[in-house]
C-alpha positions as YAML, in Angstrom:
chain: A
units: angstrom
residues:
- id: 1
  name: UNK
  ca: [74.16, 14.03, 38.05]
- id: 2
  name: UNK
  ca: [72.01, 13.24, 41.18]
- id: 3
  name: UNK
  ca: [72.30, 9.87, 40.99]
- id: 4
  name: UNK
  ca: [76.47, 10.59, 40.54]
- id: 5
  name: UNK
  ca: [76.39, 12.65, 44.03]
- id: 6
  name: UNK
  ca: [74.21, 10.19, 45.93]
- id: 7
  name: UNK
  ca: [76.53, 7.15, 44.70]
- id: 8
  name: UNK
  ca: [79.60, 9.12, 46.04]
- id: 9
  name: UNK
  ca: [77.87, 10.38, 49.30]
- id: 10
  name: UNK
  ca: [77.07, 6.67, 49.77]
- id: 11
  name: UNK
  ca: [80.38, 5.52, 48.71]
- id: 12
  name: UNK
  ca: [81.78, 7.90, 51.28]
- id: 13
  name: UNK
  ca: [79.87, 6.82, 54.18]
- id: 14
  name: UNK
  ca: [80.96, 3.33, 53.48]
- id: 15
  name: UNK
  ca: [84.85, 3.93, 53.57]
- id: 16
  name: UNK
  ca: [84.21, 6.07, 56.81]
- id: 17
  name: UNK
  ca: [82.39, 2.88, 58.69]
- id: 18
  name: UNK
  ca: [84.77, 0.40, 57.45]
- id: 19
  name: UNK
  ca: [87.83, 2.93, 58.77]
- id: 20
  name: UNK
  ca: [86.12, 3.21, 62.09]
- id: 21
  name: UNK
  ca: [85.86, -0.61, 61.92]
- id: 22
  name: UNK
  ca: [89.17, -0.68, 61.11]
- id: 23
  name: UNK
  ca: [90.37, 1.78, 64.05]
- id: 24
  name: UNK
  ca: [88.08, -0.75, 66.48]
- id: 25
  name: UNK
  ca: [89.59, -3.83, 65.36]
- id: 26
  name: UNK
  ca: [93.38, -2.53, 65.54]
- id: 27
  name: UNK
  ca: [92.27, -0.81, 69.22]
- id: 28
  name: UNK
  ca: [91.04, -4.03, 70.11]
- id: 29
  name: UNK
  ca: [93.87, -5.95, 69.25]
- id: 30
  name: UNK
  ca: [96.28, -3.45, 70.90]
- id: 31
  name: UNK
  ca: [94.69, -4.10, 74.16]
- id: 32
  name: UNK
  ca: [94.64, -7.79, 73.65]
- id: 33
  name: UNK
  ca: [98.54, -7.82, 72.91]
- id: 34
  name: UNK
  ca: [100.34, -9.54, 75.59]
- id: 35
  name: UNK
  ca: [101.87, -6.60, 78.09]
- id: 36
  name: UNK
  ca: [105.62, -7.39, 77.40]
- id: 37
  name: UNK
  ca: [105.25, -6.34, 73.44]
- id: 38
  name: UNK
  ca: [103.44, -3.31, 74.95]
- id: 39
  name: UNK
  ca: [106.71, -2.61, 77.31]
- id: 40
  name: UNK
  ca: [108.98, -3.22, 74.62]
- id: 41
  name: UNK
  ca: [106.98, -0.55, 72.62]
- id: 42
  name: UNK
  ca: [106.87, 1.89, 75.42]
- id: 43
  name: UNK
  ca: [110.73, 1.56, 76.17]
- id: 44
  name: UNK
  ca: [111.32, 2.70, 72.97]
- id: 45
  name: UNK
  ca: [109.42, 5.85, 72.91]
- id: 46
  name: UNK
  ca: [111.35, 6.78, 75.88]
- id: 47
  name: UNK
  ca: [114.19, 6.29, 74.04]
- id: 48
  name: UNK
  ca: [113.69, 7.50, 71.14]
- id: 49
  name: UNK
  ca: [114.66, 10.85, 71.62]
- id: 50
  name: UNK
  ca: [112.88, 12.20, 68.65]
- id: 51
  name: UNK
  ca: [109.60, 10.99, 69.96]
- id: 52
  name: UNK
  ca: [106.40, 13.74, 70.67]
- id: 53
  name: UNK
  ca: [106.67, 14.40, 74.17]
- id: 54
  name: UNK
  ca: [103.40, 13.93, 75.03]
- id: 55
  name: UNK
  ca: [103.80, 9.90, 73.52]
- id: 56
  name: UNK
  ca: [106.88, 9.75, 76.32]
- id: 57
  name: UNK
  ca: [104.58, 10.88, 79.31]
- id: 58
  name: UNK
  ca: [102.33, 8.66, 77.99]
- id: 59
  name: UNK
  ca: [104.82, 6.00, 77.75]
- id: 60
  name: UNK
  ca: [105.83, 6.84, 81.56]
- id: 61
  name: UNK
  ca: [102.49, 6.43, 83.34]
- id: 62
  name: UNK
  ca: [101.55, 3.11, 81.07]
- id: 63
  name: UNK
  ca: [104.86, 1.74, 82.34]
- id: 64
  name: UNK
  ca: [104.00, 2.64, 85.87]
- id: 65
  name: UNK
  ca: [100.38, 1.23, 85.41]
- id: 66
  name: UNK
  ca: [101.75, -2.49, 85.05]
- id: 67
  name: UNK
  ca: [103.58, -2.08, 87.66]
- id: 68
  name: UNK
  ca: [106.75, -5.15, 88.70]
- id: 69
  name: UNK
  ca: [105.72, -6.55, 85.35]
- id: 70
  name: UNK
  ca: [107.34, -3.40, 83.98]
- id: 71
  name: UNK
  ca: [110.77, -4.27, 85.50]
- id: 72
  name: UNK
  ca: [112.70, -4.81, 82.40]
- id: 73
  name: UNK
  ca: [111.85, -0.86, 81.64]
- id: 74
  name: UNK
  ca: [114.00, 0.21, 84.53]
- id: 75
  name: UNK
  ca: [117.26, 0.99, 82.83]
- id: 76
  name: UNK
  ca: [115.17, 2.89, 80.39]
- id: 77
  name: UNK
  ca: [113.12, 4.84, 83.16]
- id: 78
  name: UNK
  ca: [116.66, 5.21, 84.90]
- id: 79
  name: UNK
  ca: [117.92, 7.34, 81.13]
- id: 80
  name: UNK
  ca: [114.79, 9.27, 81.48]
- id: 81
  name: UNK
  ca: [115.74, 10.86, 84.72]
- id: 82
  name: UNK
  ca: [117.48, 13.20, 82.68]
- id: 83
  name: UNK
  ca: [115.02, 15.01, 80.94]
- id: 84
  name: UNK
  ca: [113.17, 17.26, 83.60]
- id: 85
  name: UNK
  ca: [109.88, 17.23, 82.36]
- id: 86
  name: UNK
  ca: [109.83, 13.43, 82.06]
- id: 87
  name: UNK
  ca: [111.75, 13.11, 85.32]
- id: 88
  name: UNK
  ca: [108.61, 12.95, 88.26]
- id: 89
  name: UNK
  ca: [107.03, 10.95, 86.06]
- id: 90
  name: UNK
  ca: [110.06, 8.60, 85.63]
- id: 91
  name: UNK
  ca: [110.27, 8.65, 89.53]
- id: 92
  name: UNK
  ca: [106.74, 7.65, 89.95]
- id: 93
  name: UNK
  ca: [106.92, 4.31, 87.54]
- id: 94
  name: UNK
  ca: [110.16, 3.31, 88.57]
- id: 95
  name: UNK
  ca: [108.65, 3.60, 92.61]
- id: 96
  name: UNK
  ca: [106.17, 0.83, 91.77]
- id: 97
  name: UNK
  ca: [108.55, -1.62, 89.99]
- id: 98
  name: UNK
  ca: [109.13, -3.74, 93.46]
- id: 99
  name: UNK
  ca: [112.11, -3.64, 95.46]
- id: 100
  name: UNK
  ca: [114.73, -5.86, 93.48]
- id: 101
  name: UNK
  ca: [114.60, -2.13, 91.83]
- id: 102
  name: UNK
  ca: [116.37, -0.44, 94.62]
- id: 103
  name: UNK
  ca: [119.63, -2.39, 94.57]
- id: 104
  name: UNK
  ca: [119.82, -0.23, 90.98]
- id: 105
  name: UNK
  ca: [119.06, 2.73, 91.73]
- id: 106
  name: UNK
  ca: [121.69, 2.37, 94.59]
- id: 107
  name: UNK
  ca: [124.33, 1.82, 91.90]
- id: 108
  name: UNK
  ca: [122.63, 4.83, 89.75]
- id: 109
  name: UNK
  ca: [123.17, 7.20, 93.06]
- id: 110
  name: UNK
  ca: [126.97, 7.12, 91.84]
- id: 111
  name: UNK
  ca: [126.41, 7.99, 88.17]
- id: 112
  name: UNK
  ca: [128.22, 10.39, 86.86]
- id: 113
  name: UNK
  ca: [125.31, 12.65, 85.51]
- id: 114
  name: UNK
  ca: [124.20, 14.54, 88.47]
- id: 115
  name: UNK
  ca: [120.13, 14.20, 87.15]
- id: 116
  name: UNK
  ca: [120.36, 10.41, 87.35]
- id: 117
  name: UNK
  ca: [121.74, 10.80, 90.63]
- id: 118
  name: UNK
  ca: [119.14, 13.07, 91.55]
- id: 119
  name: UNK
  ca: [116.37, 10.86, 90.26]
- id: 120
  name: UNK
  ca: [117.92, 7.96, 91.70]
- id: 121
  name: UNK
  ca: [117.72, 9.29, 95.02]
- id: 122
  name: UNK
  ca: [114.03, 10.62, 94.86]
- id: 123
  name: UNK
  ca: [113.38, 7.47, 93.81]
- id: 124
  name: UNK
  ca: [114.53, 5.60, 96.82]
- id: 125
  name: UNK
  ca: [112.80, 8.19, 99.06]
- id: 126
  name: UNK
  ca: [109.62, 7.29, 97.45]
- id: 127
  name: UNK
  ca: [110.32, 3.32, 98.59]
- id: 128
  name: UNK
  ca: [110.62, 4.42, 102.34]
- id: 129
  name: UNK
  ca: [111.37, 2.07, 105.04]
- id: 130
  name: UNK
  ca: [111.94, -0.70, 102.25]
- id: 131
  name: UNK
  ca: [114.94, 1.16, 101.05]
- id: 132
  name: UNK
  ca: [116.88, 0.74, 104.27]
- id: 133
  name: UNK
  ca: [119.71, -0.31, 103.05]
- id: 134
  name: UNK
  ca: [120.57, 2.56, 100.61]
- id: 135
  name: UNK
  ca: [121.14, 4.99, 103.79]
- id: 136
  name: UNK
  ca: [124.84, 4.63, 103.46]
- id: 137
  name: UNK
  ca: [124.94, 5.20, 99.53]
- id: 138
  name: UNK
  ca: [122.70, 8.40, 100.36]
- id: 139
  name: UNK
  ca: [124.50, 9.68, 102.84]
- id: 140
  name: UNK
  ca: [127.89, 9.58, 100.85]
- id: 141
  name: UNK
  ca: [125.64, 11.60, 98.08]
- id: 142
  name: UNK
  ca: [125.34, 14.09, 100.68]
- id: 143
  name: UNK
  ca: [128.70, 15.03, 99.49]
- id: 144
  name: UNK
  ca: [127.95, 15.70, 96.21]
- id: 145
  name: UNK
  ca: [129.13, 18.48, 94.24]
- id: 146
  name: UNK
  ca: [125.45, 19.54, 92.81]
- id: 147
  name: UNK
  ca: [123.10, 21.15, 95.47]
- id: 148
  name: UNK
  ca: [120.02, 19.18, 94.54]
- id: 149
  name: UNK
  ca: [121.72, 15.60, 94.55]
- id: 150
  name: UNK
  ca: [122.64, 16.54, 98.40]
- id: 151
  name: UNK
  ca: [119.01, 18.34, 98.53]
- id: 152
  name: UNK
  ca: [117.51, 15.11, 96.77]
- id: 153
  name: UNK
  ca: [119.39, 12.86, 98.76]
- id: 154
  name: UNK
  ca: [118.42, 14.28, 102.30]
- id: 155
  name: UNK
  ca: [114.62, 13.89, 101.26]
- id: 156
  name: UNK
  ca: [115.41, 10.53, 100.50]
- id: 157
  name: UNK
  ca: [117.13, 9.71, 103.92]
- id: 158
  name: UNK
  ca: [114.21, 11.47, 106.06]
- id: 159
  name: UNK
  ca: [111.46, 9.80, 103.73]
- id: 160
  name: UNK
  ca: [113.75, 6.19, 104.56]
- id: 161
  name: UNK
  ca: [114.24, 6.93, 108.00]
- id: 162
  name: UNK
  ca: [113.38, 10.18, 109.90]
- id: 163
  name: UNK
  ca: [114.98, 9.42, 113.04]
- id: 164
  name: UNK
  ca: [118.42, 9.94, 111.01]
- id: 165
  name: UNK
  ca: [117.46, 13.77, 111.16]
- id: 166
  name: UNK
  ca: [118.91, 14.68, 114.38]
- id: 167
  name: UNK
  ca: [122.05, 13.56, 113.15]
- id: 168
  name: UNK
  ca: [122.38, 16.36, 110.13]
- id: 169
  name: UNK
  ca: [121.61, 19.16, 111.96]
- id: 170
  name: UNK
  ca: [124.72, 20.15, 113.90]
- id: 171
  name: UNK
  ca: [126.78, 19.21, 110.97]
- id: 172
  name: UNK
  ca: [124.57, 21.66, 108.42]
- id: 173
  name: UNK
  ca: [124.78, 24.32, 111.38]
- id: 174
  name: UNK
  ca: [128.60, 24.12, 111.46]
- id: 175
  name: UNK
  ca: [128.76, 24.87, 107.95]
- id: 176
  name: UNK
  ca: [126.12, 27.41, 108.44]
- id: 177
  name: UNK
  ca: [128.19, 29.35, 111.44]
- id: 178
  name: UNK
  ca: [131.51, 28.83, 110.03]
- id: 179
  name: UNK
  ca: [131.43, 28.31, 106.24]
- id: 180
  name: UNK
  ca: [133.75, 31.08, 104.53]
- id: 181
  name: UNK
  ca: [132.22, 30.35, 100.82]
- id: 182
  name: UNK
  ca: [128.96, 32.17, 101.30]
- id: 183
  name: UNK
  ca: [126.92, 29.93, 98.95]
- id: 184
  name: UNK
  ca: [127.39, 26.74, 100.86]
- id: 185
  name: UNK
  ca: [126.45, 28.63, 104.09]
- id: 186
  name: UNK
  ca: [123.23, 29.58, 101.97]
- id: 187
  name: UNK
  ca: [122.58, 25.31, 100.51]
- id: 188
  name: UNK
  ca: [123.09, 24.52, 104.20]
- id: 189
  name: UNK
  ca: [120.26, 26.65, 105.66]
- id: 190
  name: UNK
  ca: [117.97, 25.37, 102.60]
- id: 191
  name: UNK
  ca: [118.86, 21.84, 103.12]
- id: 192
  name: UNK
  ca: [118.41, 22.52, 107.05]
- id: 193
  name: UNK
  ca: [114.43, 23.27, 105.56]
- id: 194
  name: UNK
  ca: [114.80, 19.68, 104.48]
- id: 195
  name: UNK
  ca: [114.86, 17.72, 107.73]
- id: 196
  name: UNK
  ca: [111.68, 18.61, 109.14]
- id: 197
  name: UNK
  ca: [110.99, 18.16, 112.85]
- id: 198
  name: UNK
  ca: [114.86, 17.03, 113.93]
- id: 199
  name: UNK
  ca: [115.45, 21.45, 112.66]
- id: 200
  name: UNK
  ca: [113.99, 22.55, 116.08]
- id: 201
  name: UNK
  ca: [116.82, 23.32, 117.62]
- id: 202
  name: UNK
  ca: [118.32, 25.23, 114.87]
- id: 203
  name: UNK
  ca: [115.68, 27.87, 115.32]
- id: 204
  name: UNK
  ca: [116.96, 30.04, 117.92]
- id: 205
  name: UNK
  ca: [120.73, 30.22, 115.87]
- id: 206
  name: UNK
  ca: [117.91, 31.13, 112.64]
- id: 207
  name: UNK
  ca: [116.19, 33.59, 114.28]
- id: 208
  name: UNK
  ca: [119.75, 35.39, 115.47]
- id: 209
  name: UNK
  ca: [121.06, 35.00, 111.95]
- id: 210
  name: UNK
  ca: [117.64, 36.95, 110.65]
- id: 211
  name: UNK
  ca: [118.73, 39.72, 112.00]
- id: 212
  name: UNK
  ca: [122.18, 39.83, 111.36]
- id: 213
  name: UNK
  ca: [121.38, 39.88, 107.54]
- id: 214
  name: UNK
  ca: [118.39, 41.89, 107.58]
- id: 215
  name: UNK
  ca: [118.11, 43.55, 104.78]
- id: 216
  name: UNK
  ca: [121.26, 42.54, 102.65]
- id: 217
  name: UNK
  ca: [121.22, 42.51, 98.96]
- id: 218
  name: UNK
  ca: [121.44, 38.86, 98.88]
- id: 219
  name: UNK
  ca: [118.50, 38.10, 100.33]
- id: 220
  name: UNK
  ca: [119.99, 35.86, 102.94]
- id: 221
  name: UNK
  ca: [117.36, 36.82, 105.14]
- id: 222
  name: UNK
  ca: [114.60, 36.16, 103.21]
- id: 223
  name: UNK
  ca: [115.65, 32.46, 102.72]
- id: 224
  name: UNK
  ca: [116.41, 32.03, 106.55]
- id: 225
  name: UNK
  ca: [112.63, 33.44, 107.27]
- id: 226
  name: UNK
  ca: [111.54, 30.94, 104.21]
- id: 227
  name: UNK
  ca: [113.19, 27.53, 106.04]
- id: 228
  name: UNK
  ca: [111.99, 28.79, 109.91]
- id: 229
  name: UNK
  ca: [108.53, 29.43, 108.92]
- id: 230
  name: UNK
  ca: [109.28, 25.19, 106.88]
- id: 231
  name: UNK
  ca: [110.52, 24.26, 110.16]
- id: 232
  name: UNK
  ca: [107.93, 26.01, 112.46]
- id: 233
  name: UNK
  ca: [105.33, 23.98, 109.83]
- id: 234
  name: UNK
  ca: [107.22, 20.43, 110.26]
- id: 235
  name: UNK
  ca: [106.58, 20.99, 114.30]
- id: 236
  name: UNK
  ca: [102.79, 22.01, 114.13]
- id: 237
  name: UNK
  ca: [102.33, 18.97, 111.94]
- id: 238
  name: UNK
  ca: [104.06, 16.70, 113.78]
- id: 239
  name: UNK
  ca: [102.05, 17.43, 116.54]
- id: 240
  name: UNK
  ca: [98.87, 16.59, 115.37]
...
């Protein structure tokens, strides 16, 4: 019987090393795999929609990690913008995939879901200056119907090209003054949060407003304190 226990025990300890051998060799040869068979692989995790979540993040940041040679993942990364949780990360990779990317994500900023034109457009705000030429297809997403798209898409311009700034302000103040639908007056102060430095001058017309809606059920006030204090923020740090 002894003899029976120490032959399996021995038997046992053999399958485990040759498994962990096993698990080395095919680890081995998954880093030694050319990267474009990786890519392919990764592409279709993000598209597979029944895929573990975690395996898509995954799939995100080792897409981003081989950076321009990634390129042929963009459509795919451009799909993922609309899942939320994958979205930042989806951002990020497509951000390092060179600029022959932006000339896409230009197109994508006239999608018609509203979460691949918001990625789209906090994607070209992470290119900055190098996205130059996507002001104009920004700006007419200014327009668009969904709050963070506009919200998204004013990042973008000020991340592009902050001297555009002083431009947006007396047109969001209008709006903010003489809006009759109430909720655009409100997107229009938080979006007026969104153009840093250029918002000086909308501070006195803030501070007035304060007061006027001190205390209303809304909490109008409350979001007008929120974007001066922003503001007062963007000033100090532009400073130093």
């Amino acid at each position: 019987m002894n003899r029976f226990w120490i032959a399996l025990s021995a038997s046992s300890a053999l399958l485990s090393a040759s498994w962990l051998m096993f698990e080395q060799i095919q680890a081995r040869s998954w880093l030694t795999q050319p990267t474009k068979p990786r890519i392919e692989t990764w592409i279709g995790v993000l598209d597979d929609a029944s895929s573990d979540p975690a395996m898509r993040t995954e799939a995100t940041r080792n897409l981003r990690r081989q950076g321009d040679e990634a390129t042929t993942a963009l459509p795919a990364l451009i799909r993922t913008f609309r899942i939320p949780e994958l979205r930042e990360d989806a951002v990020a990779a497509v951000s390092v995939l060179g600029e022959s990317s932006v000339e896409v994500l230009r197109q994508a900023t006239y999608s018609g879901d509203y979460d691949i034109r918001m990625g789209a457009a906090m994607a070209l705000g992470r290119f900055g200056a190098k996205a130059q030429h996507a002001i104009a297809d920004l700006e007419y997403t200014l327009g668009d119907s969904k709050y963070v798209v506009r919200r998204e898409a004013l990042r973008a311009i000020r991340a592009i090209d902050p001297e555009r700034m002083t431009g947006y302000v007396p047109l969001l103040l209008r709006v903010i003054q003489s809006e009759p639908v109430f909720y655009r007056r409100w997107e229009a102060v938080a979006l007026l949060g969104e153009v840093g430095p250029a918002g000086q001058i909308a501070l006195p017309i803030l501070a007035e407003m304060q007061q006027q809606w001190t205390d209303h059920h809304s909490g109008f006030d409350r979001l007008i304190l929120k974007v001066r204090v922003k503001l007062d923020s963007s000033l100090e740090s532009s400073r130093d």
